[in-house]
C-alpha positions in Angstrom: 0.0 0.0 0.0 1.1 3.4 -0.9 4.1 2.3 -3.8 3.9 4.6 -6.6 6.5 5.6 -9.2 7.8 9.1 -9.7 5.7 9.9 -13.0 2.6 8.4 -11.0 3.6 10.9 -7.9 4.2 13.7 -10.6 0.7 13.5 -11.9 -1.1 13.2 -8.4 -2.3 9.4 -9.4 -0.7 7.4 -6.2 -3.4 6.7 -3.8 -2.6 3.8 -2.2 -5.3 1.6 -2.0 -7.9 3.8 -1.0 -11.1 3.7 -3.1 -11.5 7.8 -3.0 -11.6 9.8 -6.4 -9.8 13.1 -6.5 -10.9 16.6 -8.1 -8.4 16.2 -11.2 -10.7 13.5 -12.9 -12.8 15.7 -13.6 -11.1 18.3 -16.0 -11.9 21.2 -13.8 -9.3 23.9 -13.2 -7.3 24.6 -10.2 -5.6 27.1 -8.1 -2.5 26.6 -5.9 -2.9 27.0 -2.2 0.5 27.1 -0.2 0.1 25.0 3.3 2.5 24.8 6.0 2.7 21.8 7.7 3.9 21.4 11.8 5.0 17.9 12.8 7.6 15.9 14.8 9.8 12.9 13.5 9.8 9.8 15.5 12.0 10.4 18.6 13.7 8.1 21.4 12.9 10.2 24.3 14.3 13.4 23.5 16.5 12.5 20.5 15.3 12.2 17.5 15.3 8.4 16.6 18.3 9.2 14.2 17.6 5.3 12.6 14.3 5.7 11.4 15.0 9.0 10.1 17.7 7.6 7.8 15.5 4.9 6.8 12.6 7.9 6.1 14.8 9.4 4.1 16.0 6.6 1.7 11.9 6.2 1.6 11.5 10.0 0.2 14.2 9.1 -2.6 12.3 6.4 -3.3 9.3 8.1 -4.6 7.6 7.1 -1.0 6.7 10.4 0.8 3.7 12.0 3.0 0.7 13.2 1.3 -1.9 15.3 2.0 -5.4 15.4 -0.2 -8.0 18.2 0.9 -11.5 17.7 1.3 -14.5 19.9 0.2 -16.9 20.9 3.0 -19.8 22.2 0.5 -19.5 19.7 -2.6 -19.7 16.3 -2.5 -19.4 14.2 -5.8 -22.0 12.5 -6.7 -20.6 9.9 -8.2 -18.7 8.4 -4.5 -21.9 8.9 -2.9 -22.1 11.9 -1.8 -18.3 12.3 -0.4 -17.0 15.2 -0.1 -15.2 15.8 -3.4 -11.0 15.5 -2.9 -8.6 17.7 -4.5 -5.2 16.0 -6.1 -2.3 14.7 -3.0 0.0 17.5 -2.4 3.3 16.0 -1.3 6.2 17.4 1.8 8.2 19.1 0.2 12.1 19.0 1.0 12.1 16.4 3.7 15.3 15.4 3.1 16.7 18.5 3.0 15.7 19.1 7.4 18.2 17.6 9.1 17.5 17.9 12.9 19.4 15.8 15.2 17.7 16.4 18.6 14.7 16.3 18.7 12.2 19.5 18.0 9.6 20.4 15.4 9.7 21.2 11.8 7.8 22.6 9.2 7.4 21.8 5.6 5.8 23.5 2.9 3.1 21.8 0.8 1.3 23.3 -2.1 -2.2 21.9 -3.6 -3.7 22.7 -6.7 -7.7 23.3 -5.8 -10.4 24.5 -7.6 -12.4 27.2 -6.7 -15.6 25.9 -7.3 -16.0 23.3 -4.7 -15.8 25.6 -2.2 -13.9 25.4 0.9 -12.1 22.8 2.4 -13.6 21.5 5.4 -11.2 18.4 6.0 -7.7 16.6 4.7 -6.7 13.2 4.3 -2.9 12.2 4.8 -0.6 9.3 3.9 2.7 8.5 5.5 4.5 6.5 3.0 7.4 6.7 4.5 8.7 3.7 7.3 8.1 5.5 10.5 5.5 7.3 12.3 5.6 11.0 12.7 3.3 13.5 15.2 1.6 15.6 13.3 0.9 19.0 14.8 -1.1 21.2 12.7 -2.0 22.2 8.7 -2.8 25.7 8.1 -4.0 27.0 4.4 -2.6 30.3 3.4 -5.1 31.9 1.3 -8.1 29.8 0.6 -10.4 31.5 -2.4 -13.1 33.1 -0.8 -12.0 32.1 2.5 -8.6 33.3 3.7 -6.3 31.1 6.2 -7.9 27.5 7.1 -6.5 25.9 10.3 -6.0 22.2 11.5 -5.1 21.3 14.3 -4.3 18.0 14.6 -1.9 16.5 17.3 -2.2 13.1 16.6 0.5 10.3 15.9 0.2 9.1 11.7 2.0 5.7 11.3 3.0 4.2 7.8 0.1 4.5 5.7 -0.5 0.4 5.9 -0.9 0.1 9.7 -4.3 1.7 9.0 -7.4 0.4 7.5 -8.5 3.9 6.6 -6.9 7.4 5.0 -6.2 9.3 8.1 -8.9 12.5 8.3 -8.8 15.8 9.9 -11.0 18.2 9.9 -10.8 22.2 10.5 -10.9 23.7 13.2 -14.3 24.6 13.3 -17.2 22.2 15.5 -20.3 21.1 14.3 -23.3 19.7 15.9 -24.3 16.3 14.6 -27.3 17.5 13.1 -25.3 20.4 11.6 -22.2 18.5 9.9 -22.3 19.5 6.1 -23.0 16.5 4.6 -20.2 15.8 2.1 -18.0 15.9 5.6 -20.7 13.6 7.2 -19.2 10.3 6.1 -15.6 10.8 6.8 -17.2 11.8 10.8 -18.7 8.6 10.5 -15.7 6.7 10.2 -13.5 8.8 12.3 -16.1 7.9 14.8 -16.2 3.6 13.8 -12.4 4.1 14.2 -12.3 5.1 17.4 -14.6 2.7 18.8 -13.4 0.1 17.4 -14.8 -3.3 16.6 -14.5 -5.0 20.0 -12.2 -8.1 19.2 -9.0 -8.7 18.1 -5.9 -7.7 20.3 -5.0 -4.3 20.1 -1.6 -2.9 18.2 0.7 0.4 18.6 -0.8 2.2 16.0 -4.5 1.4 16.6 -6.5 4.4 17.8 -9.1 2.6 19.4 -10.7 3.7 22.4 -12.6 0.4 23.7 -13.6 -0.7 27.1 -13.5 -4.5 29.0 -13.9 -5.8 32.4 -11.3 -6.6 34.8 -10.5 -10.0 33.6 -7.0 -10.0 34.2 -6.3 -9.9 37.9 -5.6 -13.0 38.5 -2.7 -15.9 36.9 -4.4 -18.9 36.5 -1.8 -20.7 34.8 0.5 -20.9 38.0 -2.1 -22.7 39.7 -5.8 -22.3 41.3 -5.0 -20.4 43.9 -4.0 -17.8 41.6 -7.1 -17.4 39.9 -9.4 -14.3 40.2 -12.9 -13.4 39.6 -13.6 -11.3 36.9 -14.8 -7.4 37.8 -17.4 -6.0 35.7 -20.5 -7.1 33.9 -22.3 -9.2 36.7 -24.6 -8.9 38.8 -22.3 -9.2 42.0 -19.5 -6.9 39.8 -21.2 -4.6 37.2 -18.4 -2.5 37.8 -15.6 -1.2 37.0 -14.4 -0.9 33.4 -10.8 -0.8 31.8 -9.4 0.1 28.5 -9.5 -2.6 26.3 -6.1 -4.3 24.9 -7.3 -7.4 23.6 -4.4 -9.4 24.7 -4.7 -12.9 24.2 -6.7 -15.8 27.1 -4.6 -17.3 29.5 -3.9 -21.1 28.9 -5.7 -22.4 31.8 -8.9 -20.5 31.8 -10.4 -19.0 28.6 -12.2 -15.9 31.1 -8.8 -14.5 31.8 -6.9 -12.2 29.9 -2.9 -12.8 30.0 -0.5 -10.4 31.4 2.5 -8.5 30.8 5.7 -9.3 32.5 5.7 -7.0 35.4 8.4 -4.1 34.1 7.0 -4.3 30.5 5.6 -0.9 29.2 4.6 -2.3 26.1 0.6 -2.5 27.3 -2.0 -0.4 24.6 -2.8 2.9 25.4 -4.0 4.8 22.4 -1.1 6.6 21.0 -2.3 9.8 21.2 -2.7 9.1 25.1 0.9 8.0 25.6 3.0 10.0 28.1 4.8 12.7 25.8 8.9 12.8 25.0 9.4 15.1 28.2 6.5 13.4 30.8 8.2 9.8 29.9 12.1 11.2 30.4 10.8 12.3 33.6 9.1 8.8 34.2 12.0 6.9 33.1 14.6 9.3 35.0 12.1 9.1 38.4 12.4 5.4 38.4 16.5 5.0 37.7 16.6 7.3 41.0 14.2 5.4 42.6 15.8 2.3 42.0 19.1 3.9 43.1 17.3 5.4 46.3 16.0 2.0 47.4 19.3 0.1 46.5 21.6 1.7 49.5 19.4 1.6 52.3 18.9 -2.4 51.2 22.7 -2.8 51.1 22.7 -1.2 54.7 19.9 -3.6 55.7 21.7 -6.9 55.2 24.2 -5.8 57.9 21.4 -4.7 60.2 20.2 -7.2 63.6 16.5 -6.1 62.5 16.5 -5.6 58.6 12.9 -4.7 58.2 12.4 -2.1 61.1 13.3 1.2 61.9 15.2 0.9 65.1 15.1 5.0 66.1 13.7 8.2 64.5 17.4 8.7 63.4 17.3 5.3 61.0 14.2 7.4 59.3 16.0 10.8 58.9 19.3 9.0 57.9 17.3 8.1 54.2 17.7 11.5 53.6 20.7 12.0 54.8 24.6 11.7 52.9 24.5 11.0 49.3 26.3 13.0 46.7 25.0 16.7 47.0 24.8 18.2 43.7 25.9 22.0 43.1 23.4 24.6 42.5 25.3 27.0 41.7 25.0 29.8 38.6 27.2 27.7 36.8 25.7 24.5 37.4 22.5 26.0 36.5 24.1 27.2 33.1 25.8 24.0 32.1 22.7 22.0 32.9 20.6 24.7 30.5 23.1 23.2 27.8 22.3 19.7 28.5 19.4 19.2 25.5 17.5 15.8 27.6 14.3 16.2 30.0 16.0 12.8 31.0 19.6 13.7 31.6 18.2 17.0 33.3 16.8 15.1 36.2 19.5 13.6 37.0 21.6 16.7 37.5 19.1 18.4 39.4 20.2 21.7 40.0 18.6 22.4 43.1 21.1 20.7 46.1 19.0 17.4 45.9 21.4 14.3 47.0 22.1 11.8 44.8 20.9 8.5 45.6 19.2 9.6 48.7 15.2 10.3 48.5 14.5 14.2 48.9 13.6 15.4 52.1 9.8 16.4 53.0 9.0 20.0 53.1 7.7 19.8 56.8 11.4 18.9 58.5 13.4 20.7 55.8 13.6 23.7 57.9 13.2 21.6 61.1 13.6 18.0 61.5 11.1 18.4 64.9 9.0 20.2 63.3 6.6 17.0 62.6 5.8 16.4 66.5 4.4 19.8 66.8 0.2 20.6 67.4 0.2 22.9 64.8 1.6 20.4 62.0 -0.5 17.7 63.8 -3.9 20.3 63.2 -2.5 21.0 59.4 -2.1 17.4 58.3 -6.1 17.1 60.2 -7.4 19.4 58.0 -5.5 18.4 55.0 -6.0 15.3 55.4 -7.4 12.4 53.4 -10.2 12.8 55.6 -11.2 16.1 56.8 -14.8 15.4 57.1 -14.3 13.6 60.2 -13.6 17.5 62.2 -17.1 18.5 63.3 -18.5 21.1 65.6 -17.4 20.6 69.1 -20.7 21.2 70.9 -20.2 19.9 74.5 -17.2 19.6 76.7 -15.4 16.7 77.5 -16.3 15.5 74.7 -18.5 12.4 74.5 -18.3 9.5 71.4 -21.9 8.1 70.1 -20.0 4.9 70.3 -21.1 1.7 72.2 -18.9 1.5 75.7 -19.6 -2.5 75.8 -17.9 -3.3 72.6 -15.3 -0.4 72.2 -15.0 0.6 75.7 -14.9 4.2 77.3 -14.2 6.8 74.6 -14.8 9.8 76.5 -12.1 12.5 76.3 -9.4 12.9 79.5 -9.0 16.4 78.1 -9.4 18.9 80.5 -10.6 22.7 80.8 -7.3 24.1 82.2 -5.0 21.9 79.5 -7.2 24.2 76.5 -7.9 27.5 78.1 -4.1 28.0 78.6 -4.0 28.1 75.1 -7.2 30.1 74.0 -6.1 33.4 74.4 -7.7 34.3 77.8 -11.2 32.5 76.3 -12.9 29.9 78.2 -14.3 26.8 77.4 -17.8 28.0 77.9 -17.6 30.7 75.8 -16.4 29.7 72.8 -18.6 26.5 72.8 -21.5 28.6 70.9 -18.8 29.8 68.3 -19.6 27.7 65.6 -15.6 28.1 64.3 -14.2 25.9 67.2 -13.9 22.8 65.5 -12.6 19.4 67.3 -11.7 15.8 65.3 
């Protein structure tokens, strides 16, 4: 899918197996439009994946580029039911000659030859050709006739043309209600929208787009024996819920109800592309879990020289996790050197702000003071900011009495006394602040 020779590229005629028909057919006359064209090449992390670039680029030479095909919004042709009618592909132009090693966004120019009287394009197909996937960002039109500047905005991944069982489509950037979609756009809506949903079977790959649900059928491992097995959540009586995101991975061996798993530091589980964590949120991911594994390896080490490995002897065994390490400079120059360093993921390893390495950083609430987690005020904060902080009610009588039953929980009434709070009420008294519906007690 999507081989065509240069005099077949040259004349707008390579469509890949797609069963549209294009303006050109027709005999009409046209008018160039100049596009610019916003995307991102396949990166690994935050380099560009230099390998698949070089393989795009013997792909380009070989007649096997990206193409773009607009869409009318107001004319559809008659003769593919109604679809709106598609002007000739209009191809990147000059990939080869970008050459960005880190990686970043470029822009291409694109120029389409349209003709006036279809009116305006409401939508685009596009066609990666090339070996790799690429993130396209956004289309914008120059001077459409009649119209002025048409924008897309797409940011969506487009694999190699063959992954998909459909022409990529997107549409302007301009919404419609259901009832409102022009109608020559209204079947390319359609099957944006059967895309997405999918077709609820078959296990889901990289490039599919599909945005399915399932029930929890894979808690358990079966195939390591009964007592591994696990009930299935969702879509009984006993568990109508939850739901997951379906990935359509294949049954276990031993029970046909249960999905298999991934070995337990894969990544490679289906999330919609689009979804994925970006180049910078997964350099962050990945550099979080290296220090991690770093910050959990020493106090291990110390632990197999310990008498009680798995306990925390003292307060000073807690505080000594964030104590030593390597303490990195954050200095100006530090700070200017580590602007130079181009990787989200190298970055946050040479933090620049006196974080240890190797050691996890300290909490905010003993940074200043190591004691400072014993006092009543911290104690009242972590109350009210809590997981919990509907539990803190009205105090409305003094000592104050629990609702619950003596016999089975035994005497919950409070040993606080008047003289230990009015010491610290400002000269108040117990008494009087009791109608003040501010004085609050957990």
């Amino acid at each position: 899918m999507g081989n065509c020779s240069s005099g077949e590229k040259a004349e707008g005629m390579c469509f890949g197996s797609s069963p549209h028909k294009s303006l050109h057919r027709y005999g009409r006359t046209s008018k160039k439009i100049k596009g610019t064209v916003v995307l991102m090449k396949k990166n690994a992390l935050d380099w560009t994946d230099l390998g698949a670039s070089f393989v795009d680029r013997v792909y380009e030479l070989l007649g096997r580029g990206v193409s773009l095909q607009l869409i009318s919004s107001l004319r559809g042709d008659q003769a593919n039911g109604n679809r709106g009618t598609l002007g000739k592909p209009a191809y990147l132009e000059n990939w080869n000659a970008k050459i960005s090693v880190m990686d970043g966004d470029d822009s291409f120019n694109v120029t389409f030859d349209w003709d006036e009287s279809v009116g305006i394009p409401g939508a685009f197909l596009i066609r990666n050709h090339h070996h790799s996937q690429l993130y396209l960002k956004t289309v914008t039109l120059e001077d459409v006739p009649g119209h002025g500047p048409v924008h897309f905005v797409c940011s969506s991944w487009v694999y190699p043309a063959h992954r998909y069982k459909h022409d990529r489509v997107f549409f302007a950037n301009k919404t419609y209600l259901p009832s409102d979609t022009p109608e020559p756009l209204r079947y390319y809506r359609e099957q944006e929208l059967n895309d997405l949903r999918g077709t609820g079977s078959g296990m889901l790959k990289e490039w599919d787009r599909v945005y399915d649900y399932a029930y929890y059928n894979n808690l358990g491992l079966p195939d390591k024996g009964p007592e591994y097995r696990r009930p299935v959540l969702g879509g009984s009586e006993q568990y109508p819920y939850p739901r997951r995101g379906r990935t359509g991975r294949p049954p276990t061996k031993s029970d046909p109800n249960t999905e298999s798993r991934l070995p337990l530091l894969s990544l490679d589980f289906y999330v919609p592309s689009d979804e994925r964590f970006d180049k910078v949120k997964m350099s962050d991911f990945l550099a979080y879990a290296l220090k991690s594994v770093g910050q959990l390896l020493l106090p291990e080490i110390a632990s197999i020289f310990d008498k009680t490995p798995n306990e925390f002897d003292t307060f000073q065994d807690v505080l000594n996790l964030y104590k030593g390490g390597i303490r990195l400079p954050n200095g100006i120059n530090h700070k200017e050197i580590r602007a130079c360093i181009p990787g989200e993921f190298l970055k946050e390893l040479a933090r620049s702000d006196g974080e240890r390495f190797l050691k996890y950083p300290k909490p905010d609430v003993i940074k200043a003071d190591e004691s400072a987690w014993r006092t009543d005020e911290e104690f009242a904060r972590e109350m009210v900011a809590g997981v919990n902080p509907v539990v803190i009610r009205c105090l409305q009588e003094f000592p104050p009495a629990s609702k619950l039953d003596p016999m089975a929980y035994g005497n919950q009434t409070s040993l606080m006394t008047r003289e230990q709070l009015e010491k610290n009420m400002n000269g108040l008294i117990v008494d009087q602040v009791l109608s003040y519906t501010e004085f609050v007690s957990p």
